[in-house]
MIBATI-168127 format. One record per residue (C-alpha): residue in three letters; x, y, z. Coordinates in steps of 0.25 Angstrom, whole numbers, plus 5000, padded with zeros to 4 digits. Example, Ala and Ser with C-alpha at 12.3 -4.5 7.8 and 13.67 -1.06 7.14 Angstrom:
residues 2
ALA504949825031/SER505549965029/
***
This chain:
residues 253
UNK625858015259/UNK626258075245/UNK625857975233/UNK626858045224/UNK627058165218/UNK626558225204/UNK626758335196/UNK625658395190/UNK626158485178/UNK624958565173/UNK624758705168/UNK623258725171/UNK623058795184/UNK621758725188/UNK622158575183/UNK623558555190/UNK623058585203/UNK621758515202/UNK622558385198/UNK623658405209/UNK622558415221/UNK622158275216/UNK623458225215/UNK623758285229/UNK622258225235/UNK622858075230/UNK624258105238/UNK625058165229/UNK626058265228/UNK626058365217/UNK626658475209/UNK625958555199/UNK626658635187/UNK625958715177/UNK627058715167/UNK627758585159/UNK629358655162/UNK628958665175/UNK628358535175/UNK629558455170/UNK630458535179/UNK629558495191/UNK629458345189/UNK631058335188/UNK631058405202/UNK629858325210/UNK629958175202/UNK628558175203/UNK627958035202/UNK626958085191/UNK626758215182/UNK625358245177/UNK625658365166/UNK624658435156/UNK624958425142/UNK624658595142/UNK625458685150/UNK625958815148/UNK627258785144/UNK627658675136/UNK626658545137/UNK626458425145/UNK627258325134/UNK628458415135/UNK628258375150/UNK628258235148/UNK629258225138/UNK630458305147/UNK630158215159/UNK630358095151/UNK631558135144/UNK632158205158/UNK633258085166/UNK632958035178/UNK631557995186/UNK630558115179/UNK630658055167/UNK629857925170/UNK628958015180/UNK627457965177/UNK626758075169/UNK625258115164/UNK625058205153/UNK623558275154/UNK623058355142/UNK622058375132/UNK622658265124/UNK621458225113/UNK622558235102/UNK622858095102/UNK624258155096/UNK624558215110/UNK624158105119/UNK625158015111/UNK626258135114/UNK625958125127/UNK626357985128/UNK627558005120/UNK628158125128/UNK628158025142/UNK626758045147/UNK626157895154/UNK624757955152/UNK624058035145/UNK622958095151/UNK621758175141/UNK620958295148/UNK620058305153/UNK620358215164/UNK620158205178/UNK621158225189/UNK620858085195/UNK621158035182/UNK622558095182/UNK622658065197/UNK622557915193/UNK623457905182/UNK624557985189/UNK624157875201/UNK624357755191/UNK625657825184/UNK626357845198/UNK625957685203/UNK626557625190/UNK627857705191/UNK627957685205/UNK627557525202/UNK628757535193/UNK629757595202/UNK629557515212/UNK629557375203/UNK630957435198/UNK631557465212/UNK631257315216/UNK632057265204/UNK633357205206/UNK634357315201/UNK634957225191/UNK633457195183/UNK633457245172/UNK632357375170/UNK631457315163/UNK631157205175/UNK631057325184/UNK629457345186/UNK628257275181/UNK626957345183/UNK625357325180/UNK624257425180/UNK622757465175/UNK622657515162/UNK621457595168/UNK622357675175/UNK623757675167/UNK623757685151/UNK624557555146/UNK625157655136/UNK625857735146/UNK626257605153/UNK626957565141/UNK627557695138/UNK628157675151/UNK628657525148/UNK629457565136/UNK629957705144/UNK630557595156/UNK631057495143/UNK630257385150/UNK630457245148/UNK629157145150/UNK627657125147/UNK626257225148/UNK625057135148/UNK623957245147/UNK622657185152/UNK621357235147/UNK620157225154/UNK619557155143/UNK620357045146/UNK621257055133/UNK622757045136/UNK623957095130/UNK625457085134/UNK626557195128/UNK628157135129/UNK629057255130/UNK630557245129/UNK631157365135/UNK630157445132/UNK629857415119/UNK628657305112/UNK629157165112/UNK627757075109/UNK626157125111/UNK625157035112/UNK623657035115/UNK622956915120/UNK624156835118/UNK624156875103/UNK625456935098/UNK625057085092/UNK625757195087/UNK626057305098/UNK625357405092/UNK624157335091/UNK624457275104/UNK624457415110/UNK623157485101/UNK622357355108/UNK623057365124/UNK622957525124/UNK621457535122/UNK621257455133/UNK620657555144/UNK620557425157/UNK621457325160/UNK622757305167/UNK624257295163/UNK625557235169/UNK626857225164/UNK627957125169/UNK629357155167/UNK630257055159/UNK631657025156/UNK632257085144/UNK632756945138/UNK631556875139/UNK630556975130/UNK630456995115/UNK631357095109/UNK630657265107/UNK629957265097/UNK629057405097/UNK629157545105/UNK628157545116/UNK628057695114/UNK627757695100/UNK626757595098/UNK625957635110/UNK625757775103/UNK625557715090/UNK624257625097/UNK623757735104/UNK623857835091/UNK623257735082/UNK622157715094/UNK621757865094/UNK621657855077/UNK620657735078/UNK619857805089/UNK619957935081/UNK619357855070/UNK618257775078/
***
């Protein structure tokens, strides 16, 4: 039984079949193009349940990729995608995220690695769905879903990316594995209050502390708009800004 079907967006001639025949060994369907027009035009014809695409292709590149399908109506634009490239400029991995990418994956890598993330990408989006469905119709959308997860195995960045893209209302406590806590309010997708320990922070600070934490689990619980403090803070913007002033400290270390 099929597990899904990719599409596997690829201009090397050795690397996109390599990947698919592991996708395919793990019961997957998959279609492989060497060029990003093609690409696009094949993931608005198959929906596939993930896209895996290089950031080097022939023709364009993987971020024009990833910013057409989010910027395309209807279901492709929420399709789960991983960009793959040789990504050390920390300048290009931010674009990655900014364009639509969930994760951003450096080479080299191996193809269990991208096998897992796709995996993990695909059972979130599909907790989601299924969370939505069950909702009475007249919830509201930010009641639709909660969800939880291993941070080993899905970025907490792309799950906030994801958070403010849906406007979802409710909280993300992020445990690490050192047994420090933190819990992140949203109001329709943007930064109500941060904490960390029970201590009120800033979200940026908030976030250069959660996103350095490579173990641990998160959850989120939907809430009713009326009862969470007003937006005060772009999701988007402030995760990029932790993770740009993260790669400078490193840098400098």
């Amino acid at each position: 039984m099929s597990r899904g079907r990719i599409l596997v967006i690829e201009g090397d001639e050795w690397m996109g079949p390599l990947l698919a025949r592991e996708l395919k060994e793990k019961s997957f369907e998959v279609d492989v193009c060497a060029e990003a027009r093609e690409g696009f035009q094949k993931a608005c014809e198959t929906m596939p349940d993930c896209v895996v695409c290089s950031v080097d292709l022939p023709d364009i590149d993987g971020f024009w990729v990833a910013r057409r399908m989010r910027t395309e109506g209807g279901t492709v634009a929420k399709t789960p995608i991983v960009l793959l490239g040789d990504l050390a400029d920390k300048e290009a991995r931010i674009q990655g995220l900014q364009v639509g990418a969930d994760v951003v994956l450096e080479r080299p890598v191996t193809n269990a690695e991208i096998v897992a993330q796709v995996e993990a990408l695909i059972a979130m989006a599909r907790r989601m769905s299924r969370s939505a469905t069950d909702a009475p119709d007249e919830q509201a959308p930010s009641l639709a879903a909660a969800f939880r997860g291993d941070l080993s195995t899905f970025p907490l960045a792309s799950v906030l990316m994801m958070l403010e893209m849906e406007r979802r209302t409710g909280t993300l406590e992020v445990l690490a594995g050192s047994g420090q806590r933190a819990l992140l309010t949203l109001t329709s997708g943007l930064f109500g209050n941060t904490e960390v320990n029970d201590n009120p922070r800033p979200a940026l600070d908030v976030l250069r502390e959660v996103l350095s934490w490579r173990t641990g689990r998160f959850a989120f619980r939907p809430r009713d708009v009326g009862s969470m403090p007003p937006p005060r803070g772009s999701v988007g913007a402030l995760v990029l800004e932790a993770m740009r002033l993260e790669d400078e400290r490193n840098a400098a270390s």
